[in-house]
C-alpha positions in Angstrom: -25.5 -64.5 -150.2 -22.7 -66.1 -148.7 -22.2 -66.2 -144.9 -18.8 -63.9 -145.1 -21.1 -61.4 -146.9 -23.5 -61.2 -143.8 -20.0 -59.7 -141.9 -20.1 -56.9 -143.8 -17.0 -55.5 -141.5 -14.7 -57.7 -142.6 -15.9 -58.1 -146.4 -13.5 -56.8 -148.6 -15.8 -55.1 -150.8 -16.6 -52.3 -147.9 -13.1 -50.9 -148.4 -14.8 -49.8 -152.1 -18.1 -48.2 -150.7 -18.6 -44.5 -150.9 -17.2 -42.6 -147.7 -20.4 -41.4 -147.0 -21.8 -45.3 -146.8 -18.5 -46.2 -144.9 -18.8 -43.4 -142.1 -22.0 -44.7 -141.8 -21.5 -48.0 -141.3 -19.0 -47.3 -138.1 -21.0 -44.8 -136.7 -24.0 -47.7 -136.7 -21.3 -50.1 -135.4 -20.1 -47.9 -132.6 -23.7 -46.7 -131.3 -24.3 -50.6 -131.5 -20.9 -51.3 -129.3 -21.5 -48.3 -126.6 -25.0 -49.5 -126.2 -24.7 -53.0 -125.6 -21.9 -52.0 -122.8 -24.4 -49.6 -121.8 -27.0 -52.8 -121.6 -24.5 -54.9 -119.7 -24.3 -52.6 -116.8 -27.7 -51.5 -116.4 -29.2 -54.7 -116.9 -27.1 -56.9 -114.4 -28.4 -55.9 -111.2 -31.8 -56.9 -112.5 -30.7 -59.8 -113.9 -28.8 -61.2 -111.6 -32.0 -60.9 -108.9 -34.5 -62.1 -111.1 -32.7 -65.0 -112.6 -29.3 -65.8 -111.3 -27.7 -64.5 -114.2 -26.3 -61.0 -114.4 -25.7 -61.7 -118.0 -29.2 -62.9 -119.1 -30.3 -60.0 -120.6 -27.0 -59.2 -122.4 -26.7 -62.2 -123.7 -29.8 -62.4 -125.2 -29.5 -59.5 -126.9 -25.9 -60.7 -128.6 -28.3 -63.3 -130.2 -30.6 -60.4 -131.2 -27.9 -58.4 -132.6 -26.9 -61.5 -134.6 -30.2 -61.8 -136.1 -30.1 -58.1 -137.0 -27.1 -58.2 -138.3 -28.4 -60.8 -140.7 -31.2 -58.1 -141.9 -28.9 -55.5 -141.7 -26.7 -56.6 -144.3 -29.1 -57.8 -146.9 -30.6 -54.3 -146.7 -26.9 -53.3 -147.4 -26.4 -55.8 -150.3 -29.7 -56.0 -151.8 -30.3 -53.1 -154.5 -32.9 -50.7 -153.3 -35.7 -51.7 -156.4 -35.9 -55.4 -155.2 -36.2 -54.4 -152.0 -39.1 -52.2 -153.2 -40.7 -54.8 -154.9 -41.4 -56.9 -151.5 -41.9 -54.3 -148.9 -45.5 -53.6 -149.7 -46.1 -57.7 -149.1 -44.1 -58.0 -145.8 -45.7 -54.9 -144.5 -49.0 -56.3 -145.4 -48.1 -59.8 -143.6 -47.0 -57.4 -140.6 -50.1 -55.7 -140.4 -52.2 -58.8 -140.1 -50.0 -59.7 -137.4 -50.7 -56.3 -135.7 -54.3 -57.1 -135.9 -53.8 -60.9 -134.6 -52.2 -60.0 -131.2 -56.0 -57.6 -131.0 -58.1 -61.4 -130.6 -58.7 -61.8 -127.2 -55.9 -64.9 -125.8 -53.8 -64.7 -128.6 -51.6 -61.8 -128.4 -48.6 -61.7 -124.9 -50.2 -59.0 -122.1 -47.0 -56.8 -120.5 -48.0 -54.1 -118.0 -51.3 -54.1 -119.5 -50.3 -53.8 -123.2 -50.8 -56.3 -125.5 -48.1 -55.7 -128.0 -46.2 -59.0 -128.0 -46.7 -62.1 -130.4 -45.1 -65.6 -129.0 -43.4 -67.8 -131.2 -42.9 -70.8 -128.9 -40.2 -69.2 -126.7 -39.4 -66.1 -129.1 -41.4 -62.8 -128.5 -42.2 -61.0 -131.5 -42.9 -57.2 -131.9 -44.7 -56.8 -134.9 -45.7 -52.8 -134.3 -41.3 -52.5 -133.9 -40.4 -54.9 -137.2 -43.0 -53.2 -139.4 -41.3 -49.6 -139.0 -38.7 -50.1 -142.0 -41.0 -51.6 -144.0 -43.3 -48.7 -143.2 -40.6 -46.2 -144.6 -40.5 -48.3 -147.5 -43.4 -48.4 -148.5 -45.0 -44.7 -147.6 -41.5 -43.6 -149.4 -42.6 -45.5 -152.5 -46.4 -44.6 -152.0 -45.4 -40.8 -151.5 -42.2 -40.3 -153.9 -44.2 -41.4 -157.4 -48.0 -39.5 -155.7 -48.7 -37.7 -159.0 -47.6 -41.0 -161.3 -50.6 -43.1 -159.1 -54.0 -43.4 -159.7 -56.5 -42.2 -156.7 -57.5 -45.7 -156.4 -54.0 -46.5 -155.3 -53.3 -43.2 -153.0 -56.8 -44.5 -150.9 -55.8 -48.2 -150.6 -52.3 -47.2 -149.1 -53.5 -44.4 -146.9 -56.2 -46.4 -145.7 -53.3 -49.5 -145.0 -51.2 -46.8 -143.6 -54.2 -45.5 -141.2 -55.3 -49.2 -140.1 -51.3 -49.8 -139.2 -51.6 -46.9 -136.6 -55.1 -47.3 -135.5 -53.9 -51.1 -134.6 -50.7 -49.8 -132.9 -53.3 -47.4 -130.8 -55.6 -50.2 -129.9 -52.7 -52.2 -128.2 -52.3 -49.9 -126.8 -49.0 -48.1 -127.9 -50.0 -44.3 -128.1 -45.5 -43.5 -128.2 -45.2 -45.8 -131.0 -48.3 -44.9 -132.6 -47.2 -41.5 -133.0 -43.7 -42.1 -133.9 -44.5 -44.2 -137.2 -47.2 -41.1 -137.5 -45.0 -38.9 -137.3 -42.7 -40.6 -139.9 -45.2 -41.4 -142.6 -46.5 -37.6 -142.4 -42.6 -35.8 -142.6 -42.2 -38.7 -145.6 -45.3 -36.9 -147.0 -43.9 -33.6 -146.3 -40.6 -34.4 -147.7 -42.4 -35.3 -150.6 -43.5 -32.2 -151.6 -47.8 -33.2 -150.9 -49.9 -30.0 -150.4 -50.0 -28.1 -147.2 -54.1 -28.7 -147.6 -53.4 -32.3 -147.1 -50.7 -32.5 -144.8 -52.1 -30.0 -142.5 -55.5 -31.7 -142.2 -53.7 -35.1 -141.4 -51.7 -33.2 -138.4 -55.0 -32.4 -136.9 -56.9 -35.3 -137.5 -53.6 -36.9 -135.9 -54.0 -34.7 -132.6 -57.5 -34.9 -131.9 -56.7 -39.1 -131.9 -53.9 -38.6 -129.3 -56.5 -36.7 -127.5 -59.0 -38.8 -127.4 -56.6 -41.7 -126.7 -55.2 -39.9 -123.8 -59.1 -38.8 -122.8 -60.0 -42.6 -122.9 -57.0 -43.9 -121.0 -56.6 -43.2 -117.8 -52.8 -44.3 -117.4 -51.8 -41.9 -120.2 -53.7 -39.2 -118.8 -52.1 -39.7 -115.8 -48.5 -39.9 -117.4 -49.1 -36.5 -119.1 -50.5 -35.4 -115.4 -46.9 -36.6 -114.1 -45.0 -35.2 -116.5 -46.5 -31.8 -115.8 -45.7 -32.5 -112.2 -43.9 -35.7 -111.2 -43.6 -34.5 -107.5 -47.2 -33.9 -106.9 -47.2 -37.7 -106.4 -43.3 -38.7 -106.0 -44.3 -42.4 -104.8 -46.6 -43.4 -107.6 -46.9 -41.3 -110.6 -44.5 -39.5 -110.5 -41.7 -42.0 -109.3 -40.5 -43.2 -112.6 -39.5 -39.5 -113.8 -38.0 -38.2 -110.5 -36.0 -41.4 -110.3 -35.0 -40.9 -113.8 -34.0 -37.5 -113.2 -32.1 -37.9 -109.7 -29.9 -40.1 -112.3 -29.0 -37.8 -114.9 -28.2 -35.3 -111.9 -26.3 -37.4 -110.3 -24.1 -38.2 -113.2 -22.2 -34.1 -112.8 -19.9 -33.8 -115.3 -17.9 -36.8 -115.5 -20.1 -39.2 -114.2 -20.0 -42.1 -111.1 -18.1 -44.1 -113.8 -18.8 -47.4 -116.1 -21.0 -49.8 -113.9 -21.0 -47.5 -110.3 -24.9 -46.0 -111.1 -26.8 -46.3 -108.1 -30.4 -45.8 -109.5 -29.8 -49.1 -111.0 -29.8 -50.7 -108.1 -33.4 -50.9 -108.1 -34.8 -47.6 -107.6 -35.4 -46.7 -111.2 -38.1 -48.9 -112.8 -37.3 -51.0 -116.5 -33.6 -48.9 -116.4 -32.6 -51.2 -118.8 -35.3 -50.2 -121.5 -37.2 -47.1 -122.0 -34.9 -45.5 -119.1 -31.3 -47.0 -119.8 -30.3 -43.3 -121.2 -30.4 -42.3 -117.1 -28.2 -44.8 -116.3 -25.8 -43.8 -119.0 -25.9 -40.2 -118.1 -25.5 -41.1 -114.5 -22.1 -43.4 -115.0 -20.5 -41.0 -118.0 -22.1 -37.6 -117.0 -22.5 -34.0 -118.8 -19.2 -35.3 -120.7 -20.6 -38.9 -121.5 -23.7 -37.5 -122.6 -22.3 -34.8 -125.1 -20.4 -37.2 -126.6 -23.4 -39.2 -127.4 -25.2 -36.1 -128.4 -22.9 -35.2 -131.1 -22.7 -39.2 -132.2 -26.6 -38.8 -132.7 -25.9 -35.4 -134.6 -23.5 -36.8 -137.0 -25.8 -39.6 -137.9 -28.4 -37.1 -138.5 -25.9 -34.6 -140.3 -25.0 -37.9 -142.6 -28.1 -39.2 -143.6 -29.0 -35.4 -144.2 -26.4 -35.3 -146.7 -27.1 -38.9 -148.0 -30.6 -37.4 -148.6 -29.6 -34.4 -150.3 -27.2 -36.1 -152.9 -29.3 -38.9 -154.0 -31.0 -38.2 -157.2 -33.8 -40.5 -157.2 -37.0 -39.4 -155.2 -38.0 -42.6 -153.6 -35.0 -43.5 -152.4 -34.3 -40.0 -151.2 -37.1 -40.3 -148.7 -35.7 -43.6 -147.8 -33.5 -42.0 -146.6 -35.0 -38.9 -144.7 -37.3 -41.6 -143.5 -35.1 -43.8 -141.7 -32.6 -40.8 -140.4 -36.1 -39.7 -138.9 -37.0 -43.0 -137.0 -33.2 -43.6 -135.7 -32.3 -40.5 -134.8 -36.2 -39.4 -133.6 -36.6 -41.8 -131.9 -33.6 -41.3 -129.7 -34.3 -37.7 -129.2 -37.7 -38.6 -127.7 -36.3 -41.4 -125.8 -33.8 -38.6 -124.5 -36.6 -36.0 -124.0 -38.7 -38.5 -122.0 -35.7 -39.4 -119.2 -34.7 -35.8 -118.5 -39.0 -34.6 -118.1 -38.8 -32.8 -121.6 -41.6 -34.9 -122.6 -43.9 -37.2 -121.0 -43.3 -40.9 -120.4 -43.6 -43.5 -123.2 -42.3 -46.5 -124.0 -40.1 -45.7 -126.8 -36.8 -47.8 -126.4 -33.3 -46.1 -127.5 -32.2 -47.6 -130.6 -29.1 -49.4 -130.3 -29.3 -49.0 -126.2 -32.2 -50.4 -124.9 -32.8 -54.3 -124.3 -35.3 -55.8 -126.9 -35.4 -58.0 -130.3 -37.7 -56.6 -131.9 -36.9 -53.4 -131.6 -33.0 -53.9 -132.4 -33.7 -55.9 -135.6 -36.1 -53.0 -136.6 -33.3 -50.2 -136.1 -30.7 -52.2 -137.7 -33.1 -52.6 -140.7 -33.4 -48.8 -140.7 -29.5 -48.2 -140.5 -29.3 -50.8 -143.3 -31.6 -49.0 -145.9 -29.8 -46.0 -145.0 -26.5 -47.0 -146.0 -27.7 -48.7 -149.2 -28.9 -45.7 -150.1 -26.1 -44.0 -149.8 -23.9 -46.8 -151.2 -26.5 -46.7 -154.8 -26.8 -42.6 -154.8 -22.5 -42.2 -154.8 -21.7 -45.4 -157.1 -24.6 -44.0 -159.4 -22.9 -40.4 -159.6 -19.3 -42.3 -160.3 -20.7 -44.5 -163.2 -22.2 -41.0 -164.6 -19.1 -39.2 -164.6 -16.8 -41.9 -165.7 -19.5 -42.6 -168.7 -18.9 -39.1 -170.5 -14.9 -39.9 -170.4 -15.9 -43.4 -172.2 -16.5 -44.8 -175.6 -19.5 -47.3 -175.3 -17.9 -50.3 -175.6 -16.3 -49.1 -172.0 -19.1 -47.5 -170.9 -20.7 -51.0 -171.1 -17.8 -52.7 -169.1 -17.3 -50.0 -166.7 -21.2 -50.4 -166.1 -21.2 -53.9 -165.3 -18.5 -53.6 -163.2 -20.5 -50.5 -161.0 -23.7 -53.2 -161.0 -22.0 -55.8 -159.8 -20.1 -53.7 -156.8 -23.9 -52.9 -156.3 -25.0 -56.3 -155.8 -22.5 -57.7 -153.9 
């Protein structure tokens, strides 16, 4: 793979994609674009205080982007069954790394999470990177269940458990659920029995309870959620801040870099809150914009889904239109007191490596799926018109479109 093919916007060979995998691609690009403008205006104020660099955080995330962009465009160019072939392995590795950061001194401590592996100066998210490799896998896992033995359905449900019980023990209870929530609407995609499915769901609530019994901070987060004002300096602060934002936007906002919440009155506004400040510069208008970006992902990918013949990669698919576009739903939910605070980031938006390599994964797979699903149905079509000798040519031709 040359390094022109790692641009996949100016390879010629985009301009022959489907124009399902094209639309795609520029809606990915141009959620990437608004977000990291987004990024440089929430994050300068910050920035600028805490290191004498307004542009610290942005450009560290160009460098992130860059490296995503990397991963993002072998997902595009690599076909879907060798991709396959290694996710179960990398998840594996991931996992162990998830279990690592668990030793006492080993793991980076954050606001009383230890989520973070450091690689000399580079922190690593393992619980973030593993996410597309989770869809993989629980897609392959869960689109062939009847062709596996029960020896095989125990060994990955058990990996798949032991991936979220070591997200929880970070802890991460938002993330936790969010790759739960995946693998279990993979399943239900899948067509497993209710029996199953439903007994999961519950065994997956009474966790979150007892998580949330356990830890007092989440308790208290679901307590401030319910009311943020009861305790509008502590508590609640975060929320009410978060909401005097998005009020404060009206309908066509303060305008690109004038938020004032910013200035240091909402908490991490660059991360699990930067959709306030977007709401409060662009407004009602801004924000229905965005809206109806995030619905036309989902209404592509739905469609990706729906044409693509091939099971597994059909819940590629549903899988990764569940964790982009999910997860910014809940990121949404959480800034405007929908639902209680996490620490999900907004894919695309919110300042982070980990979590921007792991989203441009997911966009990736998405758009190689529906690159293989449309080229498939062409090469079908075009092979009834053809006598074999053609057939054969016209084949090769298809396969090597694929892999390049």
């Amino acid at each position: 793979m040359t390094l022109r093919n790692l641009i996949s916007w100016i390879h010629p060979s985009a301009k022959d994609w489907a124009i399902d995998a094209r639309l795609l691609r520029w809606l990915t690009f141009l959620w990437l674009f608004v977000g990291l403008a987004v990024l440089f205006s929430a994050s300068y104020p910050s920035a600028d205080a805490e290191f004498g660099d307004g542009l610290y955080y942005f450009k560290r995330q160009l460098i992130w982007i860059t490296l995503g962009m990397i991963a993002f465009n072998f997902f595009v160019r690599s076909p879907l069954r060798y991709i396959l072939k290694i996710a179960h392995l990398i998840m594996l590795v991931l996992l162990g790394l998830i279990l690592i950061i668990l030793i006492p001194g080993v793991g980076t401590t954050v606001n009383g999470a230890t989520r973070w592996l450091s690689l000399g100066p580079v922190p690593l998210q393992p619980s973030e990177l593993i996410k597309p490799f989770l869809i993989l896998q629980s897609a392959c896992i869960f689109g062939q269940w009847q062709q596996i033995s029960l020896r095989v359905r125990l060994f990955w449900l058990g990996m798949f458990a032991l991936v979220l019980l070591g997200i929880l023990l970070q802890p991460n209870l938002s993330t936790t659920a969010l790759c739960g929530m995946t693998v279990w609407l993979i399943a239900l995609a899948a067509g497993l029995p209710f029996f199953h499915l439903g007994g999961t769901a519950l065994g997956g609530v009474l966790l979150a309870t007892i998580s949330i019994s356990i830890k007092e901070y989440q308790r208290r987060r679901v307590m401030s959620f319910l009311n943020p004002w009861a305790d509008p300096m502590n508590d609640g602060y975060q929320l009410i801040q978060s909401l005097l934002a998005v009020g404060s936007g009206g309908t066509w906002g303060s305008g690109f870099g004038l938020s004032q919440q910013k200035l240091f009155y909402l908490p991490i506004q660059y991360t699990d809150f930067i959709f306030a400040v977007f709401a409060e510069e662009f407004g009602f208008v801004g924000t229905t914009l965005l809206l109806m970006l995030i619905v036309a992902y989902a209404t592509l990918a739905t469609i990706v889904a729906l044409k693509t013949r091939h099971p597994i990669h059909r819940l590629v698919a549903i899988g990764a239109m569940i964790l982009i576009v999910g997860q910014s739903l809940l990121n949404i939910g959480v800034a405007t007191g929908v639902l209680p605070t996490t620490g999900l980031p907004f894919p695309f938006f919110s300042y982070g490596g980990s979590s921007m390599i792991a989203n441009l994964c997911s966009a990736g797979l998405l758009i190689r799926v529906a690159r293989e699903s449309s080229e498939a149905q062409v090469v079908s079509l075009q092979a009834r018109r053809q006598s074999p000798p053609q057939r054969r040519r016209r084949q090769r031709t298809q396969l090597q479109r694929i892999k390049d």
